[in-house]
N, C-alpha and C positions, 0 to 999 in steps of 0.2 A: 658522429656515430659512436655509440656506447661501445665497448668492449666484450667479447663472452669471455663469464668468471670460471675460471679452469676448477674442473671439477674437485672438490673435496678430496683429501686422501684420509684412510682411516684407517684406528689397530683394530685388529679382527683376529678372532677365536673362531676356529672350528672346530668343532666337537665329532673326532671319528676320520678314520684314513681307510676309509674304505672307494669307491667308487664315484661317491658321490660328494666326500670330504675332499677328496684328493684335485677332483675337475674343476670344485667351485674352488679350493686352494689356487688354480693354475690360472681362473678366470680372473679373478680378485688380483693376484698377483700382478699380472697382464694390467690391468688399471692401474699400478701404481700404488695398491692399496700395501701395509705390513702386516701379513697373515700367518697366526703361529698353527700347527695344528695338533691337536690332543687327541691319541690313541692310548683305549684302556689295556691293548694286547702289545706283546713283546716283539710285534713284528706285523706286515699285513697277514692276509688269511690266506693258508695255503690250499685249502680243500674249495669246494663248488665246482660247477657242471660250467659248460661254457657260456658265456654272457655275449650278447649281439647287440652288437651298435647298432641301429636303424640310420638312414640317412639324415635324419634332423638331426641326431648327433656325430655323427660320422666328419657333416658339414664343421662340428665347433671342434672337434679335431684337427682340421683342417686352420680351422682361424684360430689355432691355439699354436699351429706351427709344427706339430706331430704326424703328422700325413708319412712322411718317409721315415723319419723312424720307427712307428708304428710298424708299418709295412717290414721293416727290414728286420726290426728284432722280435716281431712274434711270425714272421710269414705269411702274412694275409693274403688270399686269391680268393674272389669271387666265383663261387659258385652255385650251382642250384639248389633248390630248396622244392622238395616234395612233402606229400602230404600222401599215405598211404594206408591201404584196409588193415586191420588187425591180423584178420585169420590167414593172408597169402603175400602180403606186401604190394599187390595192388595198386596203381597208383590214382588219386582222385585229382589231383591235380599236382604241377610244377612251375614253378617261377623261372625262366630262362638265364643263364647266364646273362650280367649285362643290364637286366630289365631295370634293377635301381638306378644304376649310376645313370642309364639312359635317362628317363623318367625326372631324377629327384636331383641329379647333380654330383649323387654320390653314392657312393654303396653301401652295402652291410657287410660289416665286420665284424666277423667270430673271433675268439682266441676266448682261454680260460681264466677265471675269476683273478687265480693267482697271479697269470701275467699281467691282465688289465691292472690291477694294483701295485705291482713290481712296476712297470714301465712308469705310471704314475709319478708313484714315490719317487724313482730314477729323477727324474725329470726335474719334480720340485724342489728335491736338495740341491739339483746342481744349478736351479735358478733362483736358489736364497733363500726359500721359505725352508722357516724349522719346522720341523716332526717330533713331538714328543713323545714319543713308546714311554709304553710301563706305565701310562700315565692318567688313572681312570678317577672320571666327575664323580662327585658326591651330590654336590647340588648345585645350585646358581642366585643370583638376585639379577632379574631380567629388567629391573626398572636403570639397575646403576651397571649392568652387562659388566656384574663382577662373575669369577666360576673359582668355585671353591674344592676343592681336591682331594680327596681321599686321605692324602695325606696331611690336611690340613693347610696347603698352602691356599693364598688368594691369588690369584689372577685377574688384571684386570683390563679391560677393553671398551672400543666404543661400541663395537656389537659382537653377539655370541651366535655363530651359525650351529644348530644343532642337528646332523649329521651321522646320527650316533643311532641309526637304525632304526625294525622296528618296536624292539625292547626299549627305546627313550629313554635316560635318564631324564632328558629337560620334558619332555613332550608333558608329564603330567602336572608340572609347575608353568608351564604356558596354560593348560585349561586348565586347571586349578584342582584338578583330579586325575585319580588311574583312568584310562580306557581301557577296555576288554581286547584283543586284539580275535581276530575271528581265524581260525586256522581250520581250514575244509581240508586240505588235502597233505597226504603222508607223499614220501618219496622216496626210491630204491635209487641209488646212484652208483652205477658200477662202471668202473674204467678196465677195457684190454687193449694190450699193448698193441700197435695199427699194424707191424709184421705179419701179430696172426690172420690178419684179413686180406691180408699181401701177398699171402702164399698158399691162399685159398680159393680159388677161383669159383666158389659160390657166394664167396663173401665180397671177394674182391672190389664188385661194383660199389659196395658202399662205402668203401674207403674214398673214396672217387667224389662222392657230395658233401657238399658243404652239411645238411640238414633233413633230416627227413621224420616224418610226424606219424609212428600209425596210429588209429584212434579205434577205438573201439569199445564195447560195453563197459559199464565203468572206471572206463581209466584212458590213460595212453601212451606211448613211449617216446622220448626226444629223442635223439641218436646220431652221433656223425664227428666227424674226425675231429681233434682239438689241434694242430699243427704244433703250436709253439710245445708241447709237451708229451706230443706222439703216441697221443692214445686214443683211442674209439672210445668215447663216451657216451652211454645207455642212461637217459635217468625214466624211470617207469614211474607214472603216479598215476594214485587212486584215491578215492575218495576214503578210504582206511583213516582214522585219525591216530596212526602209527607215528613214534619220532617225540619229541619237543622242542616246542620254539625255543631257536636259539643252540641247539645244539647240535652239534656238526661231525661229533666224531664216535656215534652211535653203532656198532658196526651189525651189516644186514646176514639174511641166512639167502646164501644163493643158491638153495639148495629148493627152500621154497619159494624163491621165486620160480623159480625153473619150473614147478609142478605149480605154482600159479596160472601163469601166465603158458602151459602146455600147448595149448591151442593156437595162440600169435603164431605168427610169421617165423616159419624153423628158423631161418637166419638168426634171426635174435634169443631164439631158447638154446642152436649149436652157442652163441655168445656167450652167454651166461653162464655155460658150461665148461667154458674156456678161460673163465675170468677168477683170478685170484680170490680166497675170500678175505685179505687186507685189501681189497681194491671194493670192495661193499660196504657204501655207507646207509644209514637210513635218516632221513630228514623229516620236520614238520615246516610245511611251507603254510607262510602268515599273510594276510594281507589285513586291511583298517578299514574299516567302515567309516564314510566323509568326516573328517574334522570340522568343528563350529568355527575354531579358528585357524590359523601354522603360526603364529606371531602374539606378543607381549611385551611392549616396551621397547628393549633393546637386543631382544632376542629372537628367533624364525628357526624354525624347521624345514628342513628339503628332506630332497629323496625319501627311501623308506620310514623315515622319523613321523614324517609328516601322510604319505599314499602310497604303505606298503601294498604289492599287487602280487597277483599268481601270476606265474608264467606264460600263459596261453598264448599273450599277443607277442611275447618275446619284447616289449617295450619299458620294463623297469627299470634299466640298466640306462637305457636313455632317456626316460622321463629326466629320471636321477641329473641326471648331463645337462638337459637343458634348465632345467631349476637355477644351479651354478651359473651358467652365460648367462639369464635372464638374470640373475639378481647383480651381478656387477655390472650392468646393463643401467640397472635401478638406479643404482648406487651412484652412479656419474650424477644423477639428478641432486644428487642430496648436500644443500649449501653447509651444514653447520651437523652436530652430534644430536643436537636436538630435533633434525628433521627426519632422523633415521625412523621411528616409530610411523611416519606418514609413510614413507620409502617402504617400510617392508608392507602397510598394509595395501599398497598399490601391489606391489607383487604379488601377496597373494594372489590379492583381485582379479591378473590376469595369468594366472598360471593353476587357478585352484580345477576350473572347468574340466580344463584339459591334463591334467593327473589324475583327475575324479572319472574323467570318460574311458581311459586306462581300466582302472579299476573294474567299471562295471561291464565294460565289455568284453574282459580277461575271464568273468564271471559268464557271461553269455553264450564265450567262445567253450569256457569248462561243461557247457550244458550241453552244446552240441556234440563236440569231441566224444563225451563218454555216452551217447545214446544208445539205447541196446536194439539189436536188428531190428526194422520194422517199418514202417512208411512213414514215421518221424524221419530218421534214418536216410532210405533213398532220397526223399526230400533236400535232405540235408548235404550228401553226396554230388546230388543235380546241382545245388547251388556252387559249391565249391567249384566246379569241373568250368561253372560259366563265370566266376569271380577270380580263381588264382591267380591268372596271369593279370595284373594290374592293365586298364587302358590306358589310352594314351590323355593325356590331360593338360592343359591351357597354359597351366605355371600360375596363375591366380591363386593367391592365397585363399586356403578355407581356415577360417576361424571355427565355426560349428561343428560341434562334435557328428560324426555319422548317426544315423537312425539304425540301421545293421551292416554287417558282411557283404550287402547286396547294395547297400546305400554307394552311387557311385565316388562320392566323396572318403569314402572309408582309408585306401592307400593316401592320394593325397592331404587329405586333414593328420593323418598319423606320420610318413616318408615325407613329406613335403613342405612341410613345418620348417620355417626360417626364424627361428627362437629371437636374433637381435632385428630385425626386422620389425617383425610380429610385438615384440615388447616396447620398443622406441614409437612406432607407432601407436599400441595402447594409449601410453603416457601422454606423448601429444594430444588426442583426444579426451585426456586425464585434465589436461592444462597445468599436469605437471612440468614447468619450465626447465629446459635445458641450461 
């Protein structure tokens, strides 16, 4: 009986310590691989609204060995998630407490940009991998996965994970040109402190949910507690192409929002009234129209580098997540340096679908959300009220993207996704040899 040849260990560049640099860092790791990672900023990012793990990455939290301390040092508790009318708060539908972790194995997990990144980081210094701050690409050579430095220096590796958002440095050297990046919708981001709503007992309920959505004619508003940072976080977006990509520290007028948005749900215009104006950012949220390829040589793109997305479905943050477990997943297959350029374009292969279905259905969900009253509209409302609360479902993997909202596959194919599962399997099928 022949022996199985222990998987390949490799040096790895990741490009960017953000979410999605930081996950695949801790995946890779975890393999045994040596992973440095290059950030162009002096530190992670302290601003953004709060980001949600969905249960397919919630799960590689879990098998990353993070479960409790997640829990413990951002305060994570499951709670509901509504879906309400613009004009009164309304509700069109609610997700139950519980409904994930029943359902998927695990639940969703809120906390803010800046913690998911702090804990991150945390984690990966004190399990060996370096961080390089201050320390931003100028370019790369993706055949020999050298990465050349702003500063001049060389770096060199057997692959370059590129991680770096979706302004890319590499992204336009993997296709061999710029892409356009498509930026539909602007962003009000305002934080008040959760007291205020604690000792208002008109407010009070909403401190109380995890997440609540009202939607209404061109636009809509996120809204709901941030825990680890103790603030009630509003981000309002509209189809406005206010903000620019890439810039975060833009500061908004809440003065007009307030007479914007007059007509919403009084809860949220008393908010805005309440809310500092150093606590008003305004954003341009980006997402990518499909890439031809994510991969060249000895280089690959994840997360936003590769399918940045709008926020609709609340699945960028974990797309992001499983990119990372999927490609160290890969990576176990790869005998020699020279197989790496097969290695990632199997990845792609089984990972590009389902970041592209992401994308177009965050677009679909942005059509519905900002409908203006009318029998589009109730239509719209009626579905919602019969689809929120997820069914109950088999545990069967879905591979195929949903047809809509309504398609009973939609939770399970997005919540129910077992990323090392789902990719080992591929591969097999690949007759990529273990």
């Amino acid at each position: 009986m022949g022996s199985i040849e222990a998987p390949q260990k490799f040096k790895i560049i990741v490009i960017g310590a953000g979410i999605a640099g930081l996950t695949a860092a801790l995946g890779l790791h975890q393999k045994g691989h040596t992973v440095t990672v290059l950030e162009r900023h002096a530190d992670t990012q302290a601003l953004g609204g709060p980001i949600n793990l969905s249960p397919s990455a919630t799960h590689i939290m879990t098998e990353y060995g993070l479960e409790e301390l997640i829990h413990e040092r951002l305060g994570l508790r499951e709670r509901p998630v509504s879906l309400r009318r613009f004009e009164d708060g309304s509700q069109l539908g609610t997700t139950p407490v519980g409904t994930s972790k029943k359902l998927y194995g695990s639940g969703v997990w809120t906390a803010s940009r800046f913690g998911w990144q702090k804990i991150f980081k945390q984690v990966a210094e004190e399990r060996g991998i370096k961080i390089e701050f201050s320390t931003p690409v100028q370019t790369m050579d993706v055949d020999t996965a050298t990465v050349v430095l702003r500063d001049g220096r060389k770096l060199e590796a057997d692959l370059v994970i590129a991680a770096d958002g979706a302004g890319s440095v590499v992204r336009p050297i993997i296709l061999g040109q710029p892409l356009d990046r498509r930026d539909p919708v602007g962003a009000i981001n305002i934080d008040v402190p959760l007291d205020i709503l604690q000792d208002d007992p008109e407010l009070e309920m909403l401190a109380d949910e995890a997440q609540n959505f009202w939607i209404g004619p061109g636009g809509c508003c996120a809204a709901g507690p941030v825990l680890d940072t103790g603030v009630f976080n509003m981000c309002w977006i509209s189809e406005d192409k206010f903000g620019r990509p890439g810039e975060w520290f833009i500061k908004g007028d809440l003065a007009g929002v307030a007479e914007r948005y007059k007509d919403w749900d009084p809860r949220l215009v008393k908010l805005v009234k309440a809310a500092k104006p150093e606590n008003c950012y305004i954003w341009n949220i980006t997402d990518l129209p499909p890439l031809p390829t994510w991969s060249k040589g000895r280089a690959v793109l994840i997360g936003d580098a590769s399918h940045a997305t709008l926020p609709y479905l609340g699945m960028g943050a974990t797309s992001s997540v499983e990119d990372g477990r999927s490609l160290a997943e890969c990576l176990d297959r790869a005998k020699s340096v020279g197989e790496i350029p097969l290695i990632l374009k199997a990845f792609e292969s089984l990972r590009k679908a389902r970041a592209e279905s992401v994308i177009n259905m965050s677009r679909v969900a942005m059509g519905l959300w900002h409908l203006p009253d009318g029998e589009q509209q109730v239509q719209r409302d009626a579905m919602y009220a019969a689809v929120f609360v997820p069914k109950l479902w088999d545990g069967k993997p879905v591979d195929d993207p949903p047809t809509g909202f309504a398609d009973p596959s939609f939770r399970p194919y997005f919540s129910g996704h077992k990323t090392v599962e789902f990719t080992n399997r591929k591969l097999d099928e690949m007759g990529i040899e273990r």
